[in-house]
C-alpha positions in Angstrom: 21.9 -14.6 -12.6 21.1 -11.9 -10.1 17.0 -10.9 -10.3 17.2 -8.2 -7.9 17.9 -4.6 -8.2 21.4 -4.6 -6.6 23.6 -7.0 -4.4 23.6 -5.0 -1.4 21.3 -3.6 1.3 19.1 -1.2 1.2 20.6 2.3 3.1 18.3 5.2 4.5 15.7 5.9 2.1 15.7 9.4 0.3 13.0 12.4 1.8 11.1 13.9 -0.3 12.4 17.1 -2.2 10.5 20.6 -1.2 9.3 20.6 -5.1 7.7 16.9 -4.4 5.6 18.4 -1.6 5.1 21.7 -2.8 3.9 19.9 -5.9 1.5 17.2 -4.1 0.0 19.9 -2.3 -1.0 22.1 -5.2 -2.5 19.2 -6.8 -4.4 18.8 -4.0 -5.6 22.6 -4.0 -6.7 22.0 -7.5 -9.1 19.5 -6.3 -9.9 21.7 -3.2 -11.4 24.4 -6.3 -13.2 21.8 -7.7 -15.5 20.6 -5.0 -15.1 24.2 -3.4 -13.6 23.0 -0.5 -11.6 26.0 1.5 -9.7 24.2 4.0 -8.3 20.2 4.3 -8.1 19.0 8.0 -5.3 15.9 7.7 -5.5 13.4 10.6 -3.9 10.3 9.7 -0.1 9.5 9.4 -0.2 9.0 5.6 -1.7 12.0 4.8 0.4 14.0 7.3 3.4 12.5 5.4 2.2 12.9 2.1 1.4 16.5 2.1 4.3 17.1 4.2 7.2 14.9 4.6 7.2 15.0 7.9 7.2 11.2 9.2 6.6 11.8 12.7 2.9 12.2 13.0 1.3 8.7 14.0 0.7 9.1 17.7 -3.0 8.8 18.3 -2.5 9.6 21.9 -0.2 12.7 21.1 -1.6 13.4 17.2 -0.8 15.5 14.7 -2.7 17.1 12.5 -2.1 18.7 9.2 -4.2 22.0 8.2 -3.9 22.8 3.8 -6.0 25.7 2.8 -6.5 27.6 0.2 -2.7 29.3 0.3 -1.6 28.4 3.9 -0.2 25.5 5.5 -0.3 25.1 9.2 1.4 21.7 11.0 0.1 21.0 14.8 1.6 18.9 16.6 2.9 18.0 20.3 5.4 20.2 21.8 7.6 17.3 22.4 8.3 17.2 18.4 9.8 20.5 18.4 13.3 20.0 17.6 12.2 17.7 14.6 9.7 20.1 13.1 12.3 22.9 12.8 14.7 20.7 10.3 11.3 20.4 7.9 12.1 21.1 4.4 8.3 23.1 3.7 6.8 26.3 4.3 3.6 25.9 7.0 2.1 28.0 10.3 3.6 25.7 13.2 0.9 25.1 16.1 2.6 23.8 19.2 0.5 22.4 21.9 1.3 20.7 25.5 -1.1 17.7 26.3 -3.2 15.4 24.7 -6.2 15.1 22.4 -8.2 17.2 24.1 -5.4 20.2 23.6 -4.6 19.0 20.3 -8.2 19.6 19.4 -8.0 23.2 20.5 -5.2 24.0 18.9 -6.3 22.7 15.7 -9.8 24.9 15.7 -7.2 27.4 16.7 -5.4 27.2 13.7 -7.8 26.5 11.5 -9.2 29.9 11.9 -5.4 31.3 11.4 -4.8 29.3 8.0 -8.3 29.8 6.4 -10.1 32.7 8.5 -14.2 31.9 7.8 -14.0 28.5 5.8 -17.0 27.6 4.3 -16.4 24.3 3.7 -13.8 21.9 5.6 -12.9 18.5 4.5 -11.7 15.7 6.7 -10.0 12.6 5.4 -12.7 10.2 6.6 -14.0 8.2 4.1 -13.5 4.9 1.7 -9.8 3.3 2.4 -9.6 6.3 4.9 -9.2 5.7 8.7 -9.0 9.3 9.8 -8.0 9.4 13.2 -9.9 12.6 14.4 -12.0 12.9 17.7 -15.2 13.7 17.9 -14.9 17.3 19.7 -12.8 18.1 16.6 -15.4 17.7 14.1 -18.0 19.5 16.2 -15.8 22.1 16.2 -14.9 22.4 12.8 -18.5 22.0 11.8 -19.9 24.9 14.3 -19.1 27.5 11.6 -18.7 25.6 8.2 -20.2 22.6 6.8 -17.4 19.6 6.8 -17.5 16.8 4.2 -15.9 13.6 3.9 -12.8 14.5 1.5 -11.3 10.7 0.4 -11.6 11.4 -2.9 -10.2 14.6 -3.1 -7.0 13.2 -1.4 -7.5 9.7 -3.3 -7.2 12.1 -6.9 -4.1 13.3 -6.0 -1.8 10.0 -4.1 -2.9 7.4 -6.5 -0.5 9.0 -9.1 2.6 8.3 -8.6 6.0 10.4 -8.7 9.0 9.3 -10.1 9.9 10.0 -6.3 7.7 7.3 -5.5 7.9 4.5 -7.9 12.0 4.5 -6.7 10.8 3.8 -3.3 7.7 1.2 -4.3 10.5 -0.6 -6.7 12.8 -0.9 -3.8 10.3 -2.4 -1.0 9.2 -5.0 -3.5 12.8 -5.9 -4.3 13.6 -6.6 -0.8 10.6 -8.6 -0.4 12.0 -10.8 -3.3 15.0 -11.0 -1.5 13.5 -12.7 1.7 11.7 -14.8 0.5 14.3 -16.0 -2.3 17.5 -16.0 0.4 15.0 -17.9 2.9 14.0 -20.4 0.3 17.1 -21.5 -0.7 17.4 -22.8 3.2 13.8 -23.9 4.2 13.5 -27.5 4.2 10.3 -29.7 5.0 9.9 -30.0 9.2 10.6 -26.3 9.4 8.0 -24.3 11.3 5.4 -21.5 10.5 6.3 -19.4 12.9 10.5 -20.3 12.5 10.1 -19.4 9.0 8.0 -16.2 9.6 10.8 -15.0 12.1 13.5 -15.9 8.7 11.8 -13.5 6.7 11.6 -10.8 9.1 15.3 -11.0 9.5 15.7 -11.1 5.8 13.4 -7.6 5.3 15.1 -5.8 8.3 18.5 -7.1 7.1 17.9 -5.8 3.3 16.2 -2.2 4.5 12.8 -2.9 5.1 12.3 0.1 7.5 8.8 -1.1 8.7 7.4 -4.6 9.3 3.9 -5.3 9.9 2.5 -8.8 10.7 1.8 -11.1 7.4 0.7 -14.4 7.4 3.1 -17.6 6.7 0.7 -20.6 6.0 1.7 -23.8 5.1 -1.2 -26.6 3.4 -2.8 -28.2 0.9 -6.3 -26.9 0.6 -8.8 -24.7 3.0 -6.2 -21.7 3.8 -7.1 -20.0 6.3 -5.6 -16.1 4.7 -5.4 -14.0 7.5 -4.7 -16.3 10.6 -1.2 -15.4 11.9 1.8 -18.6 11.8 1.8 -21.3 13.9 3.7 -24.3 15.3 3.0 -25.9 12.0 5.5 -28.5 10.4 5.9 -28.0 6.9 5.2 -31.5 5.1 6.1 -32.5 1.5 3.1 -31.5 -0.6 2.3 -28.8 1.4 2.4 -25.1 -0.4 3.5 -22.4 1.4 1.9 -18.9 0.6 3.4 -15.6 2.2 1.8 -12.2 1.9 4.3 -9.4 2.6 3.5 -6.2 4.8 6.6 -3.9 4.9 7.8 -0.7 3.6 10.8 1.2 2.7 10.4 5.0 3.3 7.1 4.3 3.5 6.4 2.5 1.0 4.2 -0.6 1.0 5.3 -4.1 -0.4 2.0 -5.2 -0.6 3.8 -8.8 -2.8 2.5 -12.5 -2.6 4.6 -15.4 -3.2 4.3 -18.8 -2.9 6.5 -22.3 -3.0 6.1 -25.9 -2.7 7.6 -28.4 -0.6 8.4 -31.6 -3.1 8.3 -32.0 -6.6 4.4 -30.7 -7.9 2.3 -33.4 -9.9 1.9 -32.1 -13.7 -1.7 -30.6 -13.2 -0.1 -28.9 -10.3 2.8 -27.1 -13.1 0.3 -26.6 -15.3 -1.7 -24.6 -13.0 0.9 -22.8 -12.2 1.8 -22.1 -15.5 -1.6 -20.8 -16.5 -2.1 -18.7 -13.4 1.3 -16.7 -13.9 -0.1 -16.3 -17.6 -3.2 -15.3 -16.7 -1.9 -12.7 -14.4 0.8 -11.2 -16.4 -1.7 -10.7 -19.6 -4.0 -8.7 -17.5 -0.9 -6.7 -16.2 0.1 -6.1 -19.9 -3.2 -5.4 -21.1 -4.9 -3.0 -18.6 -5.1 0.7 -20.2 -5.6 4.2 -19.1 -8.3 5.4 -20.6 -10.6 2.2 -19.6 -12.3 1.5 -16.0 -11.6 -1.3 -13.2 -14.6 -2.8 -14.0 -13.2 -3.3 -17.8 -10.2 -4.8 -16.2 -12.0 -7.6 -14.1 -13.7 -8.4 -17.6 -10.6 -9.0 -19.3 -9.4 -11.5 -16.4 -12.7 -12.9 -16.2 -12.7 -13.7 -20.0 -8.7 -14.8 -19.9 -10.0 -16.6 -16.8 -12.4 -18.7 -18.0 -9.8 -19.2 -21.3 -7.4 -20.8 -19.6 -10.4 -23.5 -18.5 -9.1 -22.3 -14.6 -11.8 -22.8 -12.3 -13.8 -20.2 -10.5 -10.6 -17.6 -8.3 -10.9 -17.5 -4.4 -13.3 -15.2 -3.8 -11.6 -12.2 -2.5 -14.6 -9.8 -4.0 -12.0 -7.8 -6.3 -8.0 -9.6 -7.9 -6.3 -6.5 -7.5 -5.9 -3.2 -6.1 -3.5 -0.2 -5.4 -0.8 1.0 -3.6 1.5 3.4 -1.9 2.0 4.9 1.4 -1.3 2.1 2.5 -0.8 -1.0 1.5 -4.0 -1.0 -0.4 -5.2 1.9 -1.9 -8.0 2.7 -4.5 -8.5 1.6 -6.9 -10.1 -1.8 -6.9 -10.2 -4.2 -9.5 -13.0 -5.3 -9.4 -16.8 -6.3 -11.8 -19.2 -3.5 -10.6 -16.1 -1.2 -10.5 -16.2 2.4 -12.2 -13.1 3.8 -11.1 -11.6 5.1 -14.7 -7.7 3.9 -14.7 -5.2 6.6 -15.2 -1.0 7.1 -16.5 0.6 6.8 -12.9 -1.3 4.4 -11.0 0.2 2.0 -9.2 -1.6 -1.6 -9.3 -1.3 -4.6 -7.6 -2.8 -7.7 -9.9 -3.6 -11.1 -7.8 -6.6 -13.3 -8.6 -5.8 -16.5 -6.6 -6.9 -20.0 -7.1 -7.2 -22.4 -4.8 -8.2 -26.1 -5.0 -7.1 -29.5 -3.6 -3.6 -29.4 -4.7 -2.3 -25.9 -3.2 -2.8 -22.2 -3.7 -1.9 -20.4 -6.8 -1.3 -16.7 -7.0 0.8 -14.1 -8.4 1.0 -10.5 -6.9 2.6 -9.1 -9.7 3.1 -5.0 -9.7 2.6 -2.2 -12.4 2.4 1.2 -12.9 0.1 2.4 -15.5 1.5 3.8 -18.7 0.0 5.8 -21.3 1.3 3.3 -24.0 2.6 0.5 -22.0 2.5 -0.2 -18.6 6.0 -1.3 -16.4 6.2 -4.0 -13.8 7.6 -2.7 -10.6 9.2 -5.7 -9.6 11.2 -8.4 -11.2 8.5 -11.1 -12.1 7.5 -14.4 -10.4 9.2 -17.2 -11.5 8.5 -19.3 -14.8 8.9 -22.7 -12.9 7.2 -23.4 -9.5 9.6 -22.7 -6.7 10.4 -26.1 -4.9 11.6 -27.1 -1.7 13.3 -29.8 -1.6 13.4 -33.0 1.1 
């Protein structure tokens, strides 16, 4: 039985409609009124692409910047770009500049007096789960005449609902994660490689669309994984557990999605923890509401948690988080966490147990409904994936 969304690749993913970015940036006007904020100054590729469409805007030696104010839009960015700026499908001031930061800098103080005239207030996407890639001389600048503020959470209240738009493209980057590592799988056989494996998966992403591939972790082993070290000459073994962690996207799109196998046939405590794991998981998936804060979420997991007699998760600080154009984004699931959970969300659920028999974890995907919420992705399976000699 197929599991997947469809039987064949993945083409060219779909651009954003004008009404998707005309609507995005409105939202984000509304929060500008809020917090009195006259002018956004947009730095990093994300938000360039977000409030824009326009996917060409990630070259910290030639940036792009993105400038929304209060009813003008102004794009600057490296005369080079010309000839794919003209084709863009939304109404902004284009600022064309020869040269690097330093003239990208001027152009942008240039243009921010053209959008906004006298801004008061200027906000910059600096801040938490932001890595705004501004120079220095630019915020001087901006903050000669006007007071500039961090602005993550304005941007955060307006991408971490997501568009129908958007959940298509989310739904598509998981499902081609599933693919690799299912089509992979069914070939993998002990005395297979870290690294030989890693390079398998990669083929299978590019092959089924992934348009994007950053480097995620293979690891193959019992106990003591080390997460974020990169794969190695390592032989797989029977016993050993292998536990991917995917980084690629589709238009985009992240597929932030953890699975896991083992090579051999798994002892019964090693099913059963399995088993109670993947239940664990998918009752917090089903159970999280709108209306009720991260922190609430943690507590039901905690209390399921401790339940299932499972003993204390890998200690990751938070077991889940979102996503979307980043491949986390707020919020976080986590205890001290007041972040109020909303219709539209996007949510990645993982706690992760590790102990001398393997690692157990299940990245399973949501979006937040007002009733009910809907997994994003087909779920993992019911039986522990085995590998056989």
């Amino acid at each position: 039985m197929n599991t997947h969304l469809n039987t064949e690749p993945y083409g060219p993913p779909p651009k954003a409609v004008p009404a998707e970015i005309a609507g995005r940036v409105e939202r984000l006007r509304s929060e500008m009124e809020n917090v009195s904020v006259d002018l956004m100054v947009l730095t990093s590729k994300a938000n360039i692409e977000y409030f824009s469409g326009w996917r060409n805007g990630g070259d910290r030696t030639r940036p792009s910047l993105l400038l929304i104010g209060r009813s003008g839009v102004g794009l600057v960015a490296p005369r080079m770009y010309e000839s794919l700026i003209g084709p863009m499908e939304f109404h902004c001031e284009t600022h064309l500049y020869s040269g690097f930061v330093a003239e990208s800098t001027e152009m942008a103080l240039a243009a921010s007096q053209s959008i906004e005239g006298k801004a008061a207030k200027i906000g910059l996407d600096y801040g938490q789960d932001h890595a705004g890639a501004g120079s220095l001389p630019l915020v001087e600048g901006l903050a000669r005449n006007a007071s500039v503020v961090e602005a993550g959470n304005i941007i955060w209240n307006v991408r971490v609902i997501k568009s129908a738009f958007e959940l298509q493209l989310i739904r598509a980057s998981l499902d081609i994660a599933n693919r690799a590592f299912d089509n992979v799988l069914r070939c993998a056989r002990p005395g297979v490689s870290e690294i030989s494996l890693y390079h398998e998966l990669q083929f299978e992403l590019i092959k089924n669309g992934a348009d994007k591939i950053e480097p995620f972790p293979v690891i193959f082993g019992h106990n003591s994984f080390a997460y974020a070290r990169k794969p190695t000459e390592r032989r797989l073994e029977i016993g050993d557990y292998i536990w991917t962690d995917f980084y690629h996207s589709y238009g985009g799109y992240a597929a932030d999605r953890n699975r896991i196998a083992r090579a051999g046939v798994p002892s019964a405590i090693e099913q059963d923890t399995y088993t109670a794991v993947r239940h664990v998981t998918h009752e917090v998936c089903r159970s999280i509401r709108a209306g009720s804060t991260c922190g609430d979420a943690y507590e039901l997991f905690a209390n399921l948690w401790k339940s299932a007699g499972l003993t204390k998760p890998f200690g990751a600080g938070r077991i889940g988080h979102g996503s979307g154009l980043d491949f986390t984004e707020p919020p976080s699931i986590a205890p001290s966490s007041t972040e109020v959970i909303k219709p539209g969300m996007v949510l990645h659920v993982e706690p992760k147990l590790e102990s001398e028999h393997g690692v157990f974890q299940f990245e399973e995907v949501i979006c937040v409904g007002a009733d009910q919420n809907e997994f994003l992705s087909v779920l993992s399976p019911a039986e522990l994936p085995i590998i056989a000699s």
